[in-house]
DRENTORMI-369426 format. One line per 10 residues: number of its first residue (from 1); their letters; for each residue x, y, z of C-alpha. Coordinates in steps of 0.5 Angstrom, whole numbers, plus 500, padded with zeros to 3 digits. Layout:
<zases>
NUM> A> X,Y,Z; ...
</zases>
This chain:
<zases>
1> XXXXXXXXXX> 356,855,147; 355,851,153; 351,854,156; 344,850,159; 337,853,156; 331,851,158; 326,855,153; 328,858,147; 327,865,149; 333,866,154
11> XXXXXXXXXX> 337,861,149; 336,866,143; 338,872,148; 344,869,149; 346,867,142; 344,874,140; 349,878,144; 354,873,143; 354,874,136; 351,881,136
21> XXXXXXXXXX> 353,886,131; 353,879,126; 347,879,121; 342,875,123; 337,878,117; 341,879,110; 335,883,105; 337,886,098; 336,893,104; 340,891,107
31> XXXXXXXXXX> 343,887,114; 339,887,120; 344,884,126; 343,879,131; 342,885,137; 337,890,132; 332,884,132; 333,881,138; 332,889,141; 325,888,135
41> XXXXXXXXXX> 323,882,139; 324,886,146; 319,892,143; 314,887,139; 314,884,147; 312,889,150; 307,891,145; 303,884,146; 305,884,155; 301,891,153
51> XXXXXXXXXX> 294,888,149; 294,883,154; 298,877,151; 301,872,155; 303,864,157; 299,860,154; 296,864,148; 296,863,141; 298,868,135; 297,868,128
61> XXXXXXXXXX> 302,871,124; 301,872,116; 308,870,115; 311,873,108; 317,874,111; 319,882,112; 324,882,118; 318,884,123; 315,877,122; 321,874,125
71> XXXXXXXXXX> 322,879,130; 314,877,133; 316,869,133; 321,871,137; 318,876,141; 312,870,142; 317,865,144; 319,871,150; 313,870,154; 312,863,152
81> XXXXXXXXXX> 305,864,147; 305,860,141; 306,862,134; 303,859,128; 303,862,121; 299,861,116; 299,862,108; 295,869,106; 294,865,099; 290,860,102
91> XXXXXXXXXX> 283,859,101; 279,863,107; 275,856,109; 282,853,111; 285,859,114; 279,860,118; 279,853,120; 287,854,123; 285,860,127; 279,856,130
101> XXXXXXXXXX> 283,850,132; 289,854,134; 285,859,138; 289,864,136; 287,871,139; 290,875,134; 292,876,127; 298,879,125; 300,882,118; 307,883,115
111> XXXXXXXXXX> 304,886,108; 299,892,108; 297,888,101; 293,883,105; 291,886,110; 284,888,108; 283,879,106; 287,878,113; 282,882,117; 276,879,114
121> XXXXXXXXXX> 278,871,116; 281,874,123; 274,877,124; 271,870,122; 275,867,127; 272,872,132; 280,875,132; 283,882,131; 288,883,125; 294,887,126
131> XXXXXXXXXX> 299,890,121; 306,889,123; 308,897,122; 315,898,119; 316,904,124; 321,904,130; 318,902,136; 318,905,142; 324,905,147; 322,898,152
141> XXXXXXXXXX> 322,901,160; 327,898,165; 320,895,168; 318,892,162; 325,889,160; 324,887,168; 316,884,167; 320,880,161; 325,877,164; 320,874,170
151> XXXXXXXXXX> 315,872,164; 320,869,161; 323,865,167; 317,862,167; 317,859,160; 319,851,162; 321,847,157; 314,843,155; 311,849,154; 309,849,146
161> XXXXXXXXXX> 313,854,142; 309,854,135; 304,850,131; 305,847,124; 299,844,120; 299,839,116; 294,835,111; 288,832,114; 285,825,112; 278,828,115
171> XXXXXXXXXX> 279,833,109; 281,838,114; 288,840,117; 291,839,124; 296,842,128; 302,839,130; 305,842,138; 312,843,137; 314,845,145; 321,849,147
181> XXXXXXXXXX> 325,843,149; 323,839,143; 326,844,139; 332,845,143; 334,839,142; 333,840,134; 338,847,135; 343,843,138; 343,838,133; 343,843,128
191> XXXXXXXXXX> 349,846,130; 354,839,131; 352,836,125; 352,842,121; 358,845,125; 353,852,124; 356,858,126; 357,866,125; 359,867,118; 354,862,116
201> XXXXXXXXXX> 347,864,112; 342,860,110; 338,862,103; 331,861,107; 327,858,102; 321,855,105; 315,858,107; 314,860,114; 308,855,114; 311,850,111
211> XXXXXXXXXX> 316,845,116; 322,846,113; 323,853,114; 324,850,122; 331,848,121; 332,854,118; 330,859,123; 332,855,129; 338,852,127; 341,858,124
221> XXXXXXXXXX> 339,864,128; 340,861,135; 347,859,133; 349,866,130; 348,865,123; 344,869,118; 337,868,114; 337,871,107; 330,871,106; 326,869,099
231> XXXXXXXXXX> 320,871,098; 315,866,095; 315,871,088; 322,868,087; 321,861,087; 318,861,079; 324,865,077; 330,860,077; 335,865,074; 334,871,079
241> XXXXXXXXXX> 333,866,085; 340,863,084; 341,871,083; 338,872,090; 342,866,093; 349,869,090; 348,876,092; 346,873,100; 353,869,099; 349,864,102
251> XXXXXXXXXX> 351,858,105; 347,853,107; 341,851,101; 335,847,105; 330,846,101; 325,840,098; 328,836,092; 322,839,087; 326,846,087; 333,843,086
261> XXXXXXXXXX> 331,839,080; 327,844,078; 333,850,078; 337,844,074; 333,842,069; 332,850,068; 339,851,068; 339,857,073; 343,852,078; 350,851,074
271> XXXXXXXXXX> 357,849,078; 359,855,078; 353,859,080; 353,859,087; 361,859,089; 359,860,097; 355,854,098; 358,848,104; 352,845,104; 346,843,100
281> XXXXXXXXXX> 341,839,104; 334,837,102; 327,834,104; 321,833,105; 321,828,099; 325,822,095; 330,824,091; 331,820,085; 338,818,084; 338,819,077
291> XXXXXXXXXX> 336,826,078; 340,827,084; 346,825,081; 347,831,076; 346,835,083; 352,831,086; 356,832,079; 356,839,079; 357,841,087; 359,835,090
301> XXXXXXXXXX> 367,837,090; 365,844,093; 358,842,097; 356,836,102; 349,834,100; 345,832,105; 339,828,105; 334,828,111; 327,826,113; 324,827,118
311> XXXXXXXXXX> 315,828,120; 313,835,123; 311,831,129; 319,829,131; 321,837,130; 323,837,122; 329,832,122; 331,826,126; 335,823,121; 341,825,116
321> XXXXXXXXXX> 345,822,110; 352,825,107; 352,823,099; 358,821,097; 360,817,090; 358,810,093; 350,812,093; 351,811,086; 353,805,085; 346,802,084
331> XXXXXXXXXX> 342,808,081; 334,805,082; 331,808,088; 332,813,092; 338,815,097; 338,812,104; 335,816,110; 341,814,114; 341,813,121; 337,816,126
341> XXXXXXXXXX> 339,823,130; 342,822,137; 336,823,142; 331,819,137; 330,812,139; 325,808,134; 322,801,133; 320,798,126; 313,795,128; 310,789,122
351> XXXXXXXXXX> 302,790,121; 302,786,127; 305,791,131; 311,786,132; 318,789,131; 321,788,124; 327,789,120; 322,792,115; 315,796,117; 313,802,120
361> XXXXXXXXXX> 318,807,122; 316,809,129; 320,815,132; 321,815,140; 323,821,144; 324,827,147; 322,829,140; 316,827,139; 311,833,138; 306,834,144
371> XXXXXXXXXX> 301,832,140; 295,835,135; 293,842,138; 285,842,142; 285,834,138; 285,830,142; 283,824,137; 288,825,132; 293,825,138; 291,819,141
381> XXXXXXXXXX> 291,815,134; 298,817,132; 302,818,139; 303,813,143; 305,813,151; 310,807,152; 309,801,158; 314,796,156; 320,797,162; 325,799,157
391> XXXXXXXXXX> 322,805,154; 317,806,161; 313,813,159; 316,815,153; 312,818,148; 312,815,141; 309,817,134; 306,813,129; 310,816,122; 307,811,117
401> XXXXXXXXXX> 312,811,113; 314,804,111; 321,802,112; 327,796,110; 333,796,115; 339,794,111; 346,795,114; 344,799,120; 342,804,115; 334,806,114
411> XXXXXXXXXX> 331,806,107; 324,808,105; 318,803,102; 312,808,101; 306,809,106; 301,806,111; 296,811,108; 294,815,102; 298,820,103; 304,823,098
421> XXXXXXXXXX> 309,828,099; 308,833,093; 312,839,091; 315,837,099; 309,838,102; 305,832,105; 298,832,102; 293,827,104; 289,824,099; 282,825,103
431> XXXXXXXXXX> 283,833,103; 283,833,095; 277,829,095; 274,833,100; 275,839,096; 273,836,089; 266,833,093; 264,840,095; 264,843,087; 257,843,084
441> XXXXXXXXXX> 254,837,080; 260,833,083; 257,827,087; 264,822,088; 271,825,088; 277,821,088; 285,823,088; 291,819,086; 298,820,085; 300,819,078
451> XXXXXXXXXX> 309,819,078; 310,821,071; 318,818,071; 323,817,077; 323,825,079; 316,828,078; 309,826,079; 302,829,078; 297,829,082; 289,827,079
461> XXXXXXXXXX> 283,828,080; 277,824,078; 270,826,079; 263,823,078; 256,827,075; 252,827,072; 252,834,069; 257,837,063; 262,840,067; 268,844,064
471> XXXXXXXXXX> 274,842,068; 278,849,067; 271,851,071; 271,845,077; 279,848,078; 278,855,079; 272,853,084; 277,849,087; 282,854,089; 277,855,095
481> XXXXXXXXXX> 277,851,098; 284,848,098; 292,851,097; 294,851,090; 300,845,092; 293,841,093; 290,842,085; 291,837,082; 294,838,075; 289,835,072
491> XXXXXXXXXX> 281,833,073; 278,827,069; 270,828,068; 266,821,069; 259,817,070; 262,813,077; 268,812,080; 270,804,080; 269,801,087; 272,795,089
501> XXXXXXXXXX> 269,789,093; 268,794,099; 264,799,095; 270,803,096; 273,808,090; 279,803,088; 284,807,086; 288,802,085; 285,801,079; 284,809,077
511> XXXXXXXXX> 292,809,077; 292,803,072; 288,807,067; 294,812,068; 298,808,067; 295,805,061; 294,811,058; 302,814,058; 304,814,053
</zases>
């Protein structure tokens, strides 16, 4: 485990073939060991070498998490192309536009089912679409495990290795540059904190286009532990997705904290549903204390829960914090983020830009993404090269999450901006407004988060026009143009918007009529 690794591709081989009959894929079909897909990486390898693919370029991967998919991830990272997986149940508009700004030369499908969509938007994108066929793929040539090898010598560790979009204020998303290094900083991060090892499986809940699933690919496969993977079906059928999680023998739970209380509140999660679990990690989102401590009754004695924080900007996680009985000596709020990760330096800057016991959190290191891909404004607003002597060079990102320190431990306030985190997926209230003003007869939108009790919000829309509109209708046109996680729950219809004295929408006062409203 010692060994030094420059790019992700000659770490994997080695972790590989350490641990090669170990299962690095647990499907109800059975196992797939660490060398079968290290061996399926190879041949996926080859196959992109042979259509031209190189260092430098960018794939798509309808990514729904047939074994074929990770294999293509870690054939991409092979020959240092960047991957970015996109949502097949995402509006066309939205993907499209993630393939223009990736520049992704093609688009490869792991279902047949979306195939006949996913070749429309790869053509709008001016881009083939490829089905991952479940064949064999044929035997890789010693020249071709040679060309490979060269290939993937040259993979230095700046090179990017993926790109994760996020929610964009400008109502469209913006891909995050995650290179080799920083996520070889993440790996082994991953491995000491969590003591993550063969014998280890990981219940791979999130979405591969969702930050979270980061952790799991990396932290578990690249240590020799196994992913059990959860198709999306399952996450609205709690009793069969503990079911899932049990009969993977799963043992270590990451996911957002919506999922655990929604498993909790459904009663599918009890203490003794899940006998395997040493670790049950959240976020991507507060955990309200009085929710959470119904999780720590139940595993608390069995389990460590673990919360993290972390933006996709500074590669999934910089900071974690153990649970323990002493969080629930007062029960308002949410737990502490904790403490930063080694490797992650920070400032906590006032909005005068001066250090601060509390502030915006800005995170500093060889963590910190490249940048936002082929946006180079975005990038210059919110990522940030330091001058001072002590921190000369180093590159810094503005989080915009507001923070307190408090007994060398962080705490979160709330944000610069307007945006949220709903359901664990970060959201900018700007994209949801940008969708409601595209729908016919609507001539100003406004979006506000409206929390309902300590542990769950709802997202609402607000409208203007003048026309009689039905809101069922004005939901089902805006599902295409944003993701079902960005429909608010629910549209109110209006003749104007209030503006406070700047003329903008005031939203504040919108969220007062919520409140006023509750009953």
């Amino acid at each position: 485990m010692a060994s030094y690794h420059y790019n992700l591709g000659a770490m994997f081989a080695e972790r590989a073939g350490l641990a090669a009959e170990a299962p690095a894929l647990r499907t109800p079909a059975g196992d797939i060991t660490h060398a079968r897909l290290l061996e399926d990486a190879v041949g996926l390898a080859a196959l992109l070498h042979g259509q031209g693919f190189a260092q430098g370029d960018v794939i798509a991967i309808a990514h729904n998490k047939a074994p074929a998919s990770y294999a293509l991830m870690l054939a991409a990272l092979r020959l240092g192309i960047a991957y970015v997986a996109i949502d097949t149940a995402s509006p066309s508009a939205r993907n499209a536009h993630i393939l223009r700004t990736a520049g992704a030369r093609a688009l490869f499908v792991d279902e047949a089912e979306h195939l006949p969509a996913m070749r429309d938007l790869a053509a709008e994108a001016g881009a083939p679409a490829i089905l991952l066929g479940d064949a064999d793929l044929p035997p890789v040539t010693a020249a071709e495990r040679d060309r490979q090898r060269d290939a993937m010598a040259a993979v230095d560790g700046a090179c990017i290795a993926y790109i994760m979009f996020t929610s964009g204020s400008t109502g469209m998303p913006k891909g995050v540059a995650v290179t080799h290094q920083n996520v070889l900083h993440l790996i082994e991060w991953g491995r000491q904190r969590f003591g993550i090892g063969a014998g280890d499986v990981f219940a791979n809940l999130s979405p591969m286009y969702f930050d979270n699933s980061v952790f799991d690919f990396y932290v578990g496969l690249f240590n020799g532990a196994a992913l059990a993977p959860v198709h999306r079906s399952l996450l609205t059928a709690p009793a069969a997705l503990i079911a899932h999680v049990a009969r993977m023998g799963c043992t270590i739970w990451f996911s957002v904290p919506s999922l655990l209380i929604y498993v909790v509140t459904m009663k599918a999660l009890t203490a003794t549903a899940l006998p395997t679990l040493r670790r049950i990690i959240f976020g991507g989102e507060g955990y309200p204390k009085v929710e959470l401590a119904k999780l720590h009754r139940m595993y608390g004695g069995q389990a460590t829960l673990v919360n993290v924080y972390g933006p996709t900007e500074c590669t999934c996680i910089c900071s974690a914090h153990d649970i323990s009985d002493a969080d629930f000596a007062d029960m308002t709020g949410l737990p502490t983020l904790g403490r930063l990760n080694p490797n992650f330096d920070h400032l906590v800057l006032d909005e005068d830009g001066a250090p601060a016991e509390q502030g915006e959190l800005c995170l500093i290191g060889p963590n910190v993404a490249a940048g936002y891909f082929n946006d180079l404004d975005r990038t210059a607003s919110a990522f940030v090269t330091l001058t001072e002597p002590a921190r000369f060079m180093k590159r810094m990102y503005r989080t915009g999450d507001l923070v307190r320190r408090q007994d060398g431990l962080l705490y979160f306030v709330g944000r610069k901006d307007n945006q949220i985190k709903h359901m664990g997926y970060r959201i900018e209230l700007e994209e949801v407004e940008h969708g409601l003003a595209k729908l016919p007869g609507v001539f100003q939108a406004a979006a506000v988060y409206h929390r309902t009790s300590s542990a769950f919000g709802k997202l609402i829309g607000f409208v203007a026009t003048s026309e009689t509109l039905e809101e069922a209708a004005l939901r089902q046109q805006l599902a295409r143009h944003l993701p079902d996680y960005m429909i608010p729950s629910r549209i109110v219809l209006t003749d104007h918007l209030p503006k406070s004295p700047n003329g903008k929408v005031d939203r504040q006062r919108l969220a007062a009529q919520l409140r006023e409203q509750a009953p």
